[in-house]
C-alpha positions in Angstrom: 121.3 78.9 27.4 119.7 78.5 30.6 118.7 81.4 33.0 121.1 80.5 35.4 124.0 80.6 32.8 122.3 84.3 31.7 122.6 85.6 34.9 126.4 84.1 35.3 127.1 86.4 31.9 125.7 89.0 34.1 128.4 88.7 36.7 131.4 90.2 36.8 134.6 89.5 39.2 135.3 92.6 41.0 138.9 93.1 38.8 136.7 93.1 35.7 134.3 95.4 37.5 137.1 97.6 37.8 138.2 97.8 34.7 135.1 98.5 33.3 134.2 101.3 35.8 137.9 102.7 35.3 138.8 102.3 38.5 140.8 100.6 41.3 139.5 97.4 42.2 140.8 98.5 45.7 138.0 101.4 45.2 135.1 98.7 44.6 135.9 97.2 48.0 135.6 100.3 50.0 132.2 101.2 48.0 131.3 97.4 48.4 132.0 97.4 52.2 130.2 100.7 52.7 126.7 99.3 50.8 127.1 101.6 48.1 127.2 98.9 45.9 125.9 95.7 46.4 127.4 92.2 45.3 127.8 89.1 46.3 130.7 86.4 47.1 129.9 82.5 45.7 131.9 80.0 47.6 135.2 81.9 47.4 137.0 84.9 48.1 136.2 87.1 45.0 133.3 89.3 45.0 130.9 88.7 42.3 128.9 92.3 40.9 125.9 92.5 38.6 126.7 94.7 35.5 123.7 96.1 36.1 124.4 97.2 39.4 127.8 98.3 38.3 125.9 100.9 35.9 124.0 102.1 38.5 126.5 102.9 40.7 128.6 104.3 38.1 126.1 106.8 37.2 125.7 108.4 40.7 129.1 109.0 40.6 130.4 112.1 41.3 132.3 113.3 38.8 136.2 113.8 39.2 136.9 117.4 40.2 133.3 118.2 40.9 132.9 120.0 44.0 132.0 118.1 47.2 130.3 121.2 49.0 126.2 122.4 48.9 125.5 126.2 48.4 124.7 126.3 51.7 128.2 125.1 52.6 130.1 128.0 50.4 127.4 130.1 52.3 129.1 129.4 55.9 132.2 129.5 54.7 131.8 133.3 52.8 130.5 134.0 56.5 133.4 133.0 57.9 135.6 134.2 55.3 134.2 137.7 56.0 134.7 137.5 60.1 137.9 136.7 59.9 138.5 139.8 57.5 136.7 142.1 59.7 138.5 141.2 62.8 141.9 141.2 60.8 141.0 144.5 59.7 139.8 145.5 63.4 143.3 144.6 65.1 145.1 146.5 62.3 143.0 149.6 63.3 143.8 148.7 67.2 147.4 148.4 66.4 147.5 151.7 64.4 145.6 153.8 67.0 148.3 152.0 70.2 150.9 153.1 67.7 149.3 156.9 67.4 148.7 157.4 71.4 151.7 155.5 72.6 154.2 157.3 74.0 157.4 158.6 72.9 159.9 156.0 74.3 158.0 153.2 73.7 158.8 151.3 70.7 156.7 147.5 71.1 152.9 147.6 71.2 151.2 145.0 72.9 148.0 143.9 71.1 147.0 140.7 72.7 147.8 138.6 69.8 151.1 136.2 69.9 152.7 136.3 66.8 
């Protein structure tokens, strides 16, 4: 077997791809089209990928159901989490005190929030 015919064995039509990488061909496209993984088209319309590429890409994979955010990402978002408690909190203590000092006849306390 030539070289040639070695590396042809190393090439795989992008359905086959798929099916190997257990996913949508539709998937490879995107990832193709972004530069995430490289191939090449030979006088046609089908995309041509080396298995070895394939691998590689495969590996860096992020796992399904693996979370997309950094540490410093669930940081900002505790940080937020926590405002938006503190100022719930706050208006519940404004409300409460309008409540207290409001007087007798007056039933609907105004708080500056719609709702």
């Amino acid at each position: 077997m030539t070289d040639q015919g070695q590396d042809m064995s190393e090439l795989l039509v992008l359905k086959t791809a798929a099916q190997e990488a257990g996913v949508d061909p539709s998937h490879l496209r995107h990832e193709i089209l972004l530069g995430k993984l490289p191939a090449d088209k030979f006088g046609g319309r089908d995309w041509w990928i080396r298995r070895g590429d394939l691998l590689a890409w495969h590996a860096q994979r992020r796992p399904v159901g693996a979370p997309r955010s950094t540490p410093e990402d669930e940081a900002k978002e505790r940080e937020r989490s926590w405002r938006r408690e503190y100022q719930r909190q706050y208006r519940e203590r404004q409300k409460q005190a309008a409540k207290e000092t409001a007087p007798p006849g007056k039933s609907k306390v105004k708080t500056g929030k719609r709702g």
